[in-house]
Steps between C-alpha positions, in 0.01 A plus 500: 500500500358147492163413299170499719171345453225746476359616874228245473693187451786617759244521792361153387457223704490253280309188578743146429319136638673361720482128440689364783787288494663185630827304502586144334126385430180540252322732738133478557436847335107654621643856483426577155080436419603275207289175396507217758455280239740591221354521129271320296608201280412674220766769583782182516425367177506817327831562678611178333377586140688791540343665196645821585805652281740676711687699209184673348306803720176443581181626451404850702195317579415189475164450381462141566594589835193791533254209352588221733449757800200683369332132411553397882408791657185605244702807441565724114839438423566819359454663863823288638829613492761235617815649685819384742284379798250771580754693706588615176121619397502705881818673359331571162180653618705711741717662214228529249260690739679662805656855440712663747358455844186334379393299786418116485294370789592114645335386883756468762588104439481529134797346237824702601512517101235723484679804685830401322373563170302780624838669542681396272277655224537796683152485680410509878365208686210569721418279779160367575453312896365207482227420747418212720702147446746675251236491286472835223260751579316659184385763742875573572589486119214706405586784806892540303353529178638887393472698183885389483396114477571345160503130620385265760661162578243214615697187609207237524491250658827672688849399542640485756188505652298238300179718647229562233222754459203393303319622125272754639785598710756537166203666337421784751823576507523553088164704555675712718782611275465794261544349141842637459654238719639164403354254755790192472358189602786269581341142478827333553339216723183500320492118398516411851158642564261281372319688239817675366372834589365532151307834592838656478518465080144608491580830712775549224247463194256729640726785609791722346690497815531150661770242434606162578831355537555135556808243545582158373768501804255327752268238432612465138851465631707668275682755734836438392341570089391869630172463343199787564242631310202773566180577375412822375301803343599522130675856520687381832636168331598746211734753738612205693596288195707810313732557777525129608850315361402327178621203640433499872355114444752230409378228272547232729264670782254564256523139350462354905246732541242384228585111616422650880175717446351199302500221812220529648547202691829583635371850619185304668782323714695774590182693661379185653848464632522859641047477663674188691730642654353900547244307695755248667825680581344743725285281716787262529760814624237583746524194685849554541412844633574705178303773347455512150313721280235378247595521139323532171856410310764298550709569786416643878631723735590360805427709810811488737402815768446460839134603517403174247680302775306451801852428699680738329772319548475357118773528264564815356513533081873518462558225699237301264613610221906373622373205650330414142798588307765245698245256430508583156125604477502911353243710584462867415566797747229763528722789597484727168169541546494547834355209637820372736264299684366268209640235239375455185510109378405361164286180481745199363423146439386259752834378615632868573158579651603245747834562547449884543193369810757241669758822511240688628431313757866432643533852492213510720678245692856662524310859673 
């Protein structure tokens, strides 16, 4: 008899990007949510002093690290726990507080993460509908809240959405939960609303049972470094810190990521860079007859059903998405979460911006 994974894992699902691909050329690559404008200069000349030394360990925890973050975001730095992109913190707070069939709550266009980890740890994922616009529904949330519910997964502003619900909206929804319940607020694509979202590290000072995870993968560009931290409640940054690897972090991400948090300048671009073009890409794709969804982060979904086309003779999205792809332009598929008739596209820079609206448009011109 052959090995088997526990019941759990074997009935898994498991959730894998796909990226896209092309042949023979430097694709234009907008299927990912990374930064359209690369890193910070402060990030290349630390990668030149290269002050790093590859045959010691490093540090659990870098404190430096936890002070450059806590100083930019007004935060304590003893609440922050740094990890392996935040996918690793969802993981973490699923094993530390999900028994057996424990259920964790995510809305119905939420991270695929979220359920993944949920069963993984052994846990049962609980669904919450959206409501109108794919945008989440506290009501919804609130209505599969169960004496079984350990966790609940807020994805804010959403991806693959990019829909957001507001601070009163975040707040009733905390109200709403008994006090045993971990309310995750996943701020991924916080920096790309203007004030930051700040009310989220607030909600975690003033309550037990509210956390906040964040990424260095998008506007601070450092995806390929695998770079997350989260905000938390001292006892949960405890649990979460004793069963997390004691060195999750290498010392190169954590050296980028104290040159990254501290440019303030460079992050002022990047979200200038990303209001141009939320407000510019869709208007532009509707003169060409496209629908496409506002956006609080940076990327869109692009509507590609008949009923946003008046002729409904528009292209449909798999055709987009090949017709991008042999002209080297990768956008991302919508499919594993159920949305066949959408594409999700990341902002880039100007030039691609362009590029990706000229393709557009001759694929407007080839239906």
């Amino acid at each position: 008899m052959k090995p088997f994974p526990k019941k759990a894992v074997a009935q898994l699902v498991s959730y894998r990007p796909a990226l896209g691909k092309v042949a023979d050329t430097k694709p234009i690559r907008l299927s990912a949510n990374e930064g359209a404008l690369g890193w910070s200069p402060l990030v290349e000349d630390a990668l030149r002093k290269g002050p790093v030394q590859l045959n010691h360990y490093n540090l659990p925890q870098s404190a430096d690290l936890h002070e450059a973050i806590a100083e930019r975001y007004d935060l304590d730095a003893k609440r922050i726990l740094t990890a392996n992109g935040s996918d690793e913190l969802i993981g973490l707070i699923c094993l530390a507080y999900l028994e057996d069939d424990d259920e964790a709550i995510h809305t119905q266009y939420g991270f695929l993460v979220f359920p993944q980890a949920t069963i993984i740890a052994g846990g049962k994922p609980v669904v919450a509908d959206d409501g109108a616009n794919l945008t989440v529904s506290v009501d919804n949330i609130l209505a599969a809240v169960s004496a079984r519910t350990k966790i609940v997964f807020l994805a804010n502003p959403n991806n693959p959405t990019g829909t957001l619900i507001d601070e009163a909206e975040v707040r009733r929804l905390h109200a709403g939960l008994p006090s045993s319940v971990i309310l995750v607020l996943d701020w991924a694509y916080a920096e790309y609303v203007r004030d930051g979202m700040s009310y989220g590290a607030r909600m975690v000072e003033a309550h037990d049972n509210v956390v906040m995870f964040r990424t260095f993968s998008k506007m601070h560009g450092l995806a390929a470094q695998r770079l997350g931290w989260g905000y938390f409640p001292d006892e949960i940054r405890d649990v979460l810190a004793s069963i997390r690897p004691p060195f999750s972090i290498n010392s190169i991400a954590s050296t980028l990521g104290i040159a990254a948090v501290q440019d303030v300048d460079f992050q002022e671009q990047s979200i200038s860079h990303n209001e141009k073009w939320q407000k510019a890409f869709p208007a532009r794709m509707a003169e060409l007859g496209y629908r496409v969804l506002p956006t609080w982060a940076n990327f869109f979904l692009i509507d590609f059903s008949a009923s946003s086309n008046a002729s409904h003779n528009g292209p449909d999205a798999k055709t987009a998405l090949q017709f991008m792809a042999e002209r080297h332009i990768l956008l991302r598929e919508m499919t594993p979460y159920r949305l066949d008739d959408y594409l999700r596209m990341s902002i880039g820079t100007d030039d691609e911006m362009e590029q990706v609206l000229a393709a557009f448009a001759a694929l407007k011109g080839a239906k």
